[in-house]
C-alpha positions in Angstrom: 181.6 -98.0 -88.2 179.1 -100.3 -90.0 177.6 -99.8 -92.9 174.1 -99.1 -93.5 171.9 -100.3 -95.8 170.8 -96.9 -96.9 174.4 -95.5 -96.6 176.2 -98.4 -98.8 175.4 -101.6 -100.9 177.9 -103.5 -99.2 176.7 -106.7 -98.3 178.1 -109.2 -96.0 179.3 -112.3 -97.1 176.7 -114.1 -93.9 173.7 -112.0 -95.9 174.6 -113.3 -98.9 174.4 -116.8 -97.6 171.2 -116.3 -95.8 169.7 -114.6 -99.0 170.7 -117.7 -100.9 169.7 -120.4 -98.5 166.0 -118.0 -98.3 165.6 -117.9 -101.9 166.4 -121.3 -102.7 163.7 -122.4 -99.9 160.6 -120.1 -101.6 161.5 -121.1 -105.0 161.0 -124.5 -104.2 158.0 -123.7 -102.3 154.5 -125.2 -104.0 153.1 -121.4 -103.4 155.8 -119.9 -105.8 155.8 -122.9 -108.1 152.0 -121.5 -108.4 152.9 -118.3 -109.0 155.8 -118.6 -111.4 153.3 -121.0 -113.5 150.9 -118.6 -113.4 152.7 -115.3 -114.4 155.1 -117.3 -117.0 155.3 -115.2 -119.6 155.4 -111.7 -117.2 158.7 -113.1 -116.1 160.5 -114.6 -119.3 164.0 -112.9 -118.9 164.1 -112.5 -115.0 166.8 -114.1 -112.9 165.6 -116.0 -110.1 166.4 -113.5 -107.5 164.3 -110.9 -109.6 161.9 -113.7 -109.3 161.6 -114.2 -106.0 161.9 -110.4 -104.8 159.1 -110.3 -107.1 156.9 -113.0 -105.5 158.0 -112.0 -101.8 156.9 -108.2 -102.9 153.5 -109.2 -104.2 153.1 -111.4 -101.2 153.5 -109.0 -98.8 151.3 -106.3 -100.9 148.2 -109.1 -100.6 148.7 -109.4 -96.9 148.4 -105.5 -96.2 145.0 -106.1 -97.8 
C-alpha cells in the first residue's frame, strides 16, 4: 500500500529531488530575489526551504485575490 501524504511523512526519494530541483529554480528566480530583498529582515534565521514555502504560499494567497 502507498503512503499518503496525510497518512505518513514519508517522502520519496524522486520528491525529494523534484522539491530540490523546484526550489533551486524559484530562488533564483528575479521574482523571489524581489521578495527576499524586500522582507529581509522578516526572514533572518529561515532556511531556504522555509523560504521559499514562504514565497510560494504568499504567491498563491495574492492570486486567489
Amino acid at each position: 500500500m502507498t503512503p499518503t501524504p496525510a497518512a505518513s511523512n514519508y517522502q520519496y526519494p524522486a520528491d525529494t529531488e523534484i522539491w530540490y530541483s523546484l526550489k533551486c529554480a524559484i530562488a533564483s528566480s528575479s521574482g523571489f530575489q524581489s521578495w527576499q530583498l524586500e522582507r529581509d529582515a522578516q526572514l533572518q534565521g529561515l532556511r531556504l526551504d522555509q523560504q521559499v514555502q514562504k514565497y510560494l504560499r504568499e504567491t498563491l494567497e495574492t492570486l486567489a485575490y
